[in-house]
C-alpha positions in Angstrom: 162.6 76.8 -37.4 165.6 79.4 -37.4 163.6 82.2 -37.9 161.5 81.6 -35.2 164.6 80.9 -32.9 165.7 84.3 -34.0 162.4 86.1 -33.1 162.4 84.5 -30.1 166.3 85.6 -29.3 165.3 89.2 -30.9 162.1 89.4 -28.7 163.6 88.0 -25.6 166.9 90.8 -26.0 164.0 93.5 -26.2 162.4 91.7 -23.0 165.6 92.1 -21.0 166.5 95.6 -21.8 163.0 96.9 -21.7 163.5 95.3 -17.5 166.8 96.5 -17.6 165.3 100.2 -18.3 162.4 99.7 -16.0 164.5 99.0 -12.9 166.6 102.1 -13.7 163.1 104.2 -13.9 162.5 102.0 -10.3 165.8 104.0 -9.5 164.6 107.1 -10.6 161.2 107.2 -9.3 162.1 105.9 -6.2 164.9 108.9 -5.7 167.6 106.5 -5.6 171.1 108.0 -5.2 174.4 106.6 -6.0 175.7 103.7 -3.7 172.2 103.2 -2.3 170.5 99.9 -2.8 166.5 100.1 -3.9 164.8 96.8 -2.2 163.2 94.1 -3.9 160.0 95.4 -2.0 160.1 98.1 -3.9 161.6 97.0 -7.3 158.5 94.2 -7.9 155.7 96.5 -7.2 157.2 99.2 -9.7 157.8 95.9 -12.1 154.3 94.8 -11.9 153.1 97.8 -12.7 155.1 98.9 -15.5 154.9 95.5 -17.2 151.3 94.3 -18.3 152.4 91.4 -19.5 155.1 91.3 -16.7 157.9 89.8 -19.1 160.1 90.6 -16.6 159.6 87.6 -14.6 161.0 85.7 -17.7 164.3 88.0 -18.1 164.9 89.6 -14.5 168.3 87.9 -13.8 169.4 89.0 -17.4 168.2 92.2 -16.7 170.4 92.2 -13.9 173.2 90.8 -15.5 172.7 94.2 -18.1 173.1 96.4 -15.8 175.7 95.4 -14.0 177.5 94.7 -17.3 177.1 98.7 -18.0 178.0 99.5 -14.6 174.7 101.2 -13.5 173.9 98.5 -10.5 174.8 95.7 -8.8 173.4 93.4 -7.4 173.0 93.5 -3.3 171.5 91.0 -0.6 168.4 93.5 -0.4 167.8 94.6 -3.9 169.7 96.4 -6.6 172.8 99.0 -5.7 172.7 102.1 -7.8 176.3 102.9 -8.9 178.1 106.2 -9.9 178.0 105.9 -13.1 174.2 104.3 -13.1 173.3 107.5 -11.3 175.0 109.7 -13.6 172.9 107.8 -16.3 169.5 108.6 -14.4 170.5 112.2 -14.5 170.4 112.3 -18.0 167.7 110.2 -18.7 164.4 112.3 -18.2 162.3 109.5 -20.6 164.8 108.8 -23.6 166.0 105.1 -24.1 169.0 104.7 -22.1 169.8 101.8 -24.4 172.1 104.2 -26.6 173.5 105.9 -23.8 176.4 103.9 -23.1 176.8 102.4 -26.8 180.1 100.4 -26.9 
């Protein structure tokens, strides 16, 4: 039973910052500067599309909650508010994992 707990954990952790990394390329694609907010109407679409198996649905908040933890958005009554340094991170991002970017 604890090894399938930690899959689980493991798989869901790869869920949330695989959405975490697919709102940021939301960002991107959508031209997003810093201190502008990209709507949910846009954010979904780009999620549904991305996401076969749309796993986001299960991990969106924590998704979120990632980003805002590294300071690349926040969250905003219409969608998701690039920050500074969240633009900065798009900027160097051109398709590598940003998971490493801001390694702790």
């Amino acid at each position: 039973m604890q090894n399938m707990d930690m899959e689980h954990l493991s798989s869901n952790t790869a869920n949330i910052e695989n959405t975490a990394l697919l709102i940021l390329k939301a960002f991107k694609t959508a031209g997003t500067k810093a201190d502008e907010v990209l709507p949910w109407a846009e954010i979904y679409p780009f999620l549904n599309k991305q996401d076969d198996h749309e796993h986001f649905r299960d991990v969106q908040k924590q998704a979120e909650e990632h980003l805002r933890n590294q300071a690349y958005a926040i969250p905003d009554p219409e969608g998701l508010r690039l920050t500074d340094v969240g633009y900065k991170a798009l900027q160097e991002m051109d398709g590598q994992d940003l998971s490493q970017s801001n390694a702790r």
